[in-house]
C-alpha positions as CSV (number, residue, x, y, z in Angstrom):
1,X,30.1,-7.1,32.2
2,X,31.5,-10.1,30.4
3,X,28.5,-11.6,28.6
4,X,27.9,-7.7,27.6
5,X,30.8,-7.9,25.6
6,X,30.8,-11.2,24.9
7,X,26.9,-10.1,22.9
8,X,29.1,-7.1,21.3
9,X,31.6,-9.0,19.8
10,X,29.3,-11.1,17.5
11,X,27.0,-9.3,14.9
12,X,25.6,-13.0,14.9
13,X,24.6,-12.9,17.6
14,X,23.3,-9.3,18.3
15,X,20.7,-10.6,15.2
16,X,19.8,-13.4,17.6
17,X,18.8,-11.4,20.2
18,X,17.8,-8.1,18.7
19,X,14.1,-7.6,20.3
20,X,12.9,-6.2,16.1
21,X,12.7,-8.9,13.4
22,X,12.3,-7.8,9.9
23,X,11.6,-10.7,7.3
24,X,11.3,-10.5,3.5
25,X,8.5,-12.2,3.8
26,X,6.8,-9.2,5.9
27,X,7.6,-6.7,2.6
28,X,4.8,-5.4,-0.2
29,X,6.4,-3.6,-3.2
30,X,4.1,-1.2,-5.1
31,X,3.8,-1.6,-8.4
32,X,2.5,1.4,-10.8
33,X,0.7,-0.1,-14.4
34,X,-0.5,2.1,-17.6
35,X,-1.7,1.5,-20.5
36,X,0.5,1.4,-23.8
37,X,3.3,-1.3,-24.5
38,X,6.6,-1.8,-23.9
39,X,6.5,1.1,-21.2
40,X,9.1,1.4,-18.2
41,X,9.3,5.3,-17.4
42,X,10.7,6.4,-14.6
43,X,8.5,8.8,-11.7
44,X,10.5,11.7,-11.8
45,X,9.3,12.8,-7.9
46,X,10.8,9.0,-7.0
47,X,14.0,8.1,-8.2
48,X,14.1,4.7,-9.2
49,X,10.2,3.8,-9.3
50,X,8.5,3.3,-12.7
51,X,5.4,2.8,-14.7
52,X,5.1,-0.1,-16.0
53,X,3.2,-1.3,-19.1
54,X,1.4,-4.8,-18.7
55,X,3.7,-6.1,-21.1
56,X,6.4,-5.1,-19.2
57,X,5.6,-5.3,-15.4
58,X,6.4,-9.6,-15.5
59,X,10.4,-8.2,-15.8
60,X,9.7,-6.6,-12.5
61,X,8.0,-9.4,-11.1
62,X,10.5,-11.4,-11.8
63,X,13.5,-9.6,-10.7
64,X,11.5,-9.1,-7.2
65,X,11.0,-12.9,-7.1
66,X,15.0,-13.4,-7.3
67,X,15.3,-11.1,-4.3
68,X,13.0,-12.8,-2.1
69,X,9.9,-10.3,-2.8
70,X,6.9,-12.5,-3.0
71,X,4.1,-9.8,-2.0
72,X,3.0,-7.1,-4.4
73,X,0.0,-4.1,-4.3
74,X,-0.6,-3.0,-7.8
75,X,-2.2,0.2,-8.6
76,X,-3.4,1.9,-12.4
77,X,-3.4,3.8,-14.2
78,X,-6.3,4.1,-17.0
79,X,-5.7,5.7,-20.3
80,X,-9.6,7.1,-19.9
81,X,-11.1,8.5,-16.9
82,X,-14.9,9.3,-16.5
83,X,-17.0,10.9,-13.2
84,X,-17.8,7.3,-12.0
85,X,-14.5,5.8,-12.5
86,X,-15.4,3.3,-15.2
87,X,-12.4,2.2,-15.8
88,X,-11.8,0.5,-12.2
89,X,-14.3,-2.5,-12.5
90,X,-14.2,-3.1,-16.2
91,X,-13.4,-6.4,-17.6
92,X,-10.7,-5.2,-19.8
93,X,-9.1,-2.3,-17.5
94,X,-5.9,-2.1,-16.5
95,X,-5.5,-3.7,-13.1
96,X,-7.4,-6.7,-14.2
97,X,-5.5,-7.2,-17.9
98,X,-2.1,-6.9,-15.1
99,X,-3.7,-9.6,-12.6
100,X,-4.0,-11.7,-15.8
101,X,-0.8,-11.5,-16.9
102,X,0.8,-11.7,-14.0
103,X,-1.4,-15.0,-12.7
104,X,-0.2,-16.8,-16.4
105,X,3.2,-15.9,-15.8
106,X,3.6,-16.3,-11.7
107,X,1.9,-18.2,-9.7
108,X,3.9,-17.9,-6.5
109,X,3.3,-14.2,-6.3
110,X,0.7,-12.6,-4.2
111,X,-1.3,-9.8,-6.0
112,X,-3.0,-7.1,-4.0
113,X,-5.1,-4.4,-5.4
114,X,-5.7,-0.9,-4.1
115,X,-9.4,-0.7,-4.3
116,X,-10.3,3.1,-4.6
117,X,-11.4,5.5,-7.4
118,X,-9.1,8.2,-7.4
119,X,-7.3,7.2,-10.6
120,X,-10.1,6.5,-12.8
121,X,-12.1,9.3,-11.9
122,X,-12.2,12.8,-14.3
123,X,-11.9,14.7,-10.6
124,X,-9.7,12.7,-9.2
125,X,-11.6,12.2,-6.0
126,X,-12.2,8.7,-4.0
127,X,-15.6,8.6,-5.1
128,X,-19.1,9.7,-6.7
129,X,-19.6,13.5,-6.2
130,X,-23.2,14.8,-5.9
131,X,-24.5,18.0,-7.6
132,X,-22.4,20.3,-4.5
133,X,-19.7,18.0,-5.7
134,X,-19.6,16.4,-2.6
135,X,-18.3,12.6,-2.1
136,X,-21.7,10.7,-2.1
137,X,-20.1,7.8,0.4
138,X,-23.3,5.5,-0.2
139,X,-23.1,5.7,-3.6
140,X,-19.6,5.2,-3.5
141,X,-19.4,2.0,-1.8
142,X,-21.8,0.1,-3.7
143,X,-19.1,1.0,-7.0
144,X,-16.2,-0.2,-4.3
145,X,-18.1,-3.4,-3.9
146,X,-17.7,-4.0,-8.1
147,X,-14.1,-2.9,-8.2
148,X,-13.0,-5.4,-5.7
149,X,-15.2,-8.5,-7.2
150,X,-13.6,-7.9,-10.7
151,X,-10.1,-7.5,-9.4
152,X,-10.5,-11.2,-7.6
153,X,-12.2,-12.4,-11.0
154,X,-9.1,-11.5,-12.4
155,X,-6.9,-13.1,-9.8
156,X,-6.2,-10.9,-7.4
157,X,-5.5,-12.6,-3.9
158,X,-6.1,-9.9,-0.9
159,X,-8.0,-6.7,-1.9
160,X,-6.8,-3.1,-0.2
161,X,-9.8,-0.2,0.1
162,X,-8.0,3.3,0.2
163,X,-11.0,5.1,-0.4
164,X,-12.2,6.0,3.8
165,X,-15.5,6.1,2.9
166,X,-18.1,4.5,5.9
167,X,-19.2,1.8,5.5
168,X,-16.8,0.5,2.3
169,X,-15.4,-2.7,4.6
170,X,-19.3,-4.4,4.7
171,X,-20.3,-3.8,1.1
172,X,-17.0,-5.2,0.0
173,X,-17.6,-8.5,1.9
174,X,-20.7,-8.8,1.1
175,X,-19.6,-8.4,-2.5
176,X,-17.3,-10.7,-2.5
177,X,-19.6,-13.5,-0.2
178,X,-22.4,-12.9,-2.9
179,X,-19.7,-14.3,-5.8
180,X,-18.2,-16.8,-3.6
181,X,-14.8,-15.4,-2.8
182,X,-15.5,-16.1,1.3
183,X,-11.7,-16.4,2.1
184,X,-10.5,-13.4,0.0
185,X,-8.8,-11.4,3.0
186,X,-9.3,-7.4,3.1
187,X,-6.7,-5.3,3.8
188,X,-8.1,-1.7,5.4
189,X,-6.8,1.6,4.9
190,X,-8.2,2.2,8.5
191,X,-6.5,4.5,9.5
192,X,-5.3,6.9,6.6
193,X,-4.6,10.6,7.4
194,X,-4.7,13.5,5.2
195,X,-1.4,13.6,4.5
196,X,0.8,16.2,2.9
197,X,3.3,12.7,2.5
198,X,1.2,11.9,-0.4
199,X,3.0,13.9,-2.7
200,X,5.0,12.0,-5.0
201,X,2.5,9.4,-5.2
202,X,-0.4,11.5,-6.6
203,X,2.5,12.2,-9.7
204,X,2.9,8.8,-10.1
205,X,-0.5,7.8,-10.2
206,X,-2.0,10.6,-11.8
207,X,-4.7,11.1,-9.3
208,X,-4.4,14.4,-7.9
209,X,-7.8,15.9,-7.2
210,X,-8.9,18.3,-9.6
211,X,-10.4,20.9,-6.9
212,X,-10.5,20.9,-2.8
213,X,-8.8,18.2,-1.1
214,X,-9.8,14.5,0.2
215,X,-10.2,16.1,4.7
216,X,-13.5,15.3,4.3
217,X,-12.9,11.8,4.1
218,X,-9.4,11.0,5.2
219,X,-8.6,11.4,8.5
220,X,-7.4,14.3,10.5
221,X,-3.6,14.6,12.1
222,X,-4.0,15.8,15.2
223,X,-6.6,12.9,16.0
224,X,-5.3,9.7,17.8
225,X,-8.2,8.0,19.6
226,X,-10.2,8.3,16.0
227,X,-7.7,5.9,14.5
228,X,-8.5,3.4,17.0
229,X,-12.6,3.8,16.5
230,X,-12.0,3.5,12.9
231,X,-10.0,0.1,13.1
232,X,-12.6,-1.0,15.4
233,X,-15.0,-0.3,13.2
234,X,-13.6,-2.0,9.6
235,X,-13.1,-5.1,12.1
236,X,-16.8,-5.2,12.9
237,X,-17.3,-5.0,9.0
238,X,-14.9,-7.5,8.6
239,X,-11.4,-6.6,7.8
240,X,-8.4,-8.9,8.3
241,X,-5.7,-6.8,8.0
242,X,-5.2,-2.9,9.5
243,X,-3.3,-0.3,7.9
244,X,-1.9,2.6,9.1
245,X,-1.0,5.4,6.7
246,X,1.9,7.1,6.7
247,X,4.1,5.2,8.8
248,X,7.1,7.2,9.7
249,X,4.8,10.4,11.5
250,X,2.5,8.1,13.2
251,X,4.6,5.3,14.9
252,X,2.6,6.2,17.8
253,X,-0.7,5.6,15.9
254,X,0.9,2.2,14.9
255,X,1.6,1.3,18.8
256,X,-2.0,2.3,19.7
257,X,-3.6,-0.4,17.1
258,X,-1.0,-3.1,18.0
259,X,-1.8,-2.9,21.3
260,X,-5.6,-2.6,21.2
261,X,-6.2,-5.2,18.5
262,X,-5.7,-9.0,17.5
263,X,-5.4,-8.8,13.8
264,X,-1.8,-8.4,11.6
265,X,-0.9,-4.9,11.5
266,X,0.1,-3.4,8.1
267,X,2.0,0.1,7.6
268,X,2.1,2.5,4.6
269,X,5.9,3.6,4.2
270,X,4.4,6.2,1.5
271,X,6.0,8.0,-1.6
272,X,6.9,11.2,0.4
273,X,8.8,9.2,3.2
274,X,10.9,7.6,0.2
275,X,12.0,10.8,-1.8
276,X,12.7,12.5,0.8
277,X,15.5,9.8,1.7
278,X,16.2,9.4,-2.0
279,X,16.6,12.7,-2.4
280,X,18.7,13.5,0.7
281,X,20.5,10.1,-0.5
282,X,21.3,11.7,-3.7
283,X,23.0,14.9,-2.5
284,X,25.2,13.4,0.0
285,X,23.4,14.7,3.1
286,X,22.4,11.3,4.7
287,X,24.0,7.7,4.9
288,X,20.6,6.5,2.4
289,X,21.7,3.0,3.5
290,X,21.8,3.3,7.5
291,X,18.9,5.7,6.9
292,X,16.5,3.1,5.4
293,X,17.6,0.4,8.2
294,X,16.7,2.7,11.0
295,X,13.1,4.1,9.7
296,X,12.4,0.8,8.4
297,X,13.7,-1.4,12.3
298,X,11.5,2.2,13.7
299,X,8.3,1.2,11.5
300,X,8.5,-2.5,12.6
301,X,9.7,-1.6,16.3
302,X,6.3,0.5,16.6
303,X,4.1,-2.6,16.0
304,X,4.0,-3.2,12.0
305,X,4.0,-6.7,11.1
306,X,3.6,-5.9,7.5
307,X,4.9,-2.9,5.6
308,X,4.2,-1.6,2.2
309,X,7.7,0.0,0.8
310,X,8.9,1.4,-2.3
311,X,12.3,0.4,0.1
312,X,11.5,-3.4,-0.4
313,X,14.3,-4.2,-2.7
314,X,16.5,-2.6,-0.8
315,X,15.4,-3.7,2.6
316,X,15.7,-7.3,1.0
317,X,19.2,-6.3,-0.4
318,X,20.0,-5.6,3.4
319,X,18.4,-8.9,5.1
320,X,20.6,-10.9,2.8
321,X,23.7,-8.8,4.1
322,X,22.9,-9.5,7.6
323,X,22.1,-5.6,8.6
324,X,19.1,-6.1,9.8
């Protein structure tokens, strides 16, 4: 009964013992770019996330750099879209005029890229369509393969396929082997569900499929052993990192892949998770603060040894405070 209280009386050391550890250097902060200049507009679906201009986005970098933020994944937004998704592997698009400026200005930042079509395509699907306007996955993945190569030409460190398509993990390393980037780690959207948590996101990306919806290649909700075949099979193909996405509705599905592989887990706190708290935080229903210190300890608690948060500033805010 004595050391019991003894542990109570010191927030100290309650940290010390606490059986979840969540570090700064565990966070990844998305970052949305767009063409133009001098741009920083705020998403309306996410309170306090912007677009940024390439111009602009090194003020962010910076300011996340102060805070201890040294991890970002970057995702754009092309002023031109096409049916093949141009855009995504060209020289001069957006992601890799970012990666340039961002590699000039900082070097001790890490740069990952989401590696999917979505935003650069006129249909706003992950991929080539056939003439039923159906995802043509072998197609898709050889286009995958030239999207990741440019972004690491442009100095991108870790590259992150969102696209589910079979398949997408091998061509990608093979890809990359063939140009010489053999220790450019893969993160893998293994395990990405169709989810209606997407929301917000598809606003701030402008990538909202123009007809149907992505079930045919993005996993279905009530499945839990699939998750586990998939990351089994983007580790044969060579991935070094697993996501899971969402995070908050499928803390069991992190658990699962913790326990059943040997690679870093990542999680996907995604844009729904965040306005709803924003939102809720905003009209005085919830304690935002405790709120974002319990999903966050819950995400971590399930297995995540990485997590992707549009909460990173905040979480960071927290770690220097001692509440985590």
């Amino acid at each position: 009964m004595n050391r019991g209280r003894r542990l109570r009386q010191s927030q100290n050391i309650r940290n010390l013992v606490s059986e979840t550890k969540v570090s700064k250097s565990s966070l990844i902060y998305p970052i949305f770019i767009q063409e133009g200049n001098n741009i920083k507009d705020e998403i309306k679906a996410m309170p306090n996330q912007f677009r940024y201009s390439v111009d602009t986005v090194s003020f962010e970098i910076e300011n996340l750099l102060k805070q201890g933020i040294n991890n970002v994944i970057l995702f754009g937004i092309p002023d031109k879209k096409d049916s093949v998704g141009t855009g995504a592997y060209i020289e001069n698009g957006i992601i890799q005029k970012a990666l340039r400026e961002i590699k000039k200005n900082f070097n001790e930042i890490t740069c990952i890229t989401d590696v999917c079509m979505c935003e650069y395509t006129n249909h706003g699907h992950c991929g080539i369509l056939d003439k039923n306007n159906i995802v043509d996955n072998d197609k898709t993945i050889q286009i995958l393969g030239k999207i990741a190569t440019s972004h690491i030409e442009a100095g991108a460190d870790i590259v992150a396929p969102s696209d589910m398509m079979d398949g997408r993990i091998k061509e990608i390393r093979k890809a990359l082997d063939n140009k010489g980037f053999v220790n450019t780690p893969i993160i893998s959207y293994a395990v990405k569900y169709a989810s209606a948590f997407y929301g917000p996101f598809r606003e701030a990306a402008d990538s909202a499929p123009s007809f149907g919806d992505r079930k045919t290649y993005q996993m279905d909700f009530r499945n839990r052993n699939e998750a586990i075949k998939e990351a089994f099979y983007d580790i044969e193909e060579g991935a070094d990192i697993i996501m899971v996405k969402p995070a908050l509705s499928y803390l069991d599905i992190i658990r699962d892949i913790k326990n059943r592989i040997n690679l870093p887990v990542c999680a996907y706190s995604v844009s729904g998770e965040y306005s709803m708290i924003k939102l809720a935080g905003e009209k005085g229903l919830i304690d935002e603060d405790k709120i974002i210190i319990e999903t966050t300890t819950s995400m971590y608690r399930a297995g995540s040894d990485i997590l992707i948060t549009y909460f990173a500033k905040e979480i960071a805010k927290f770690i220097d405070e001692g509440r985590f």
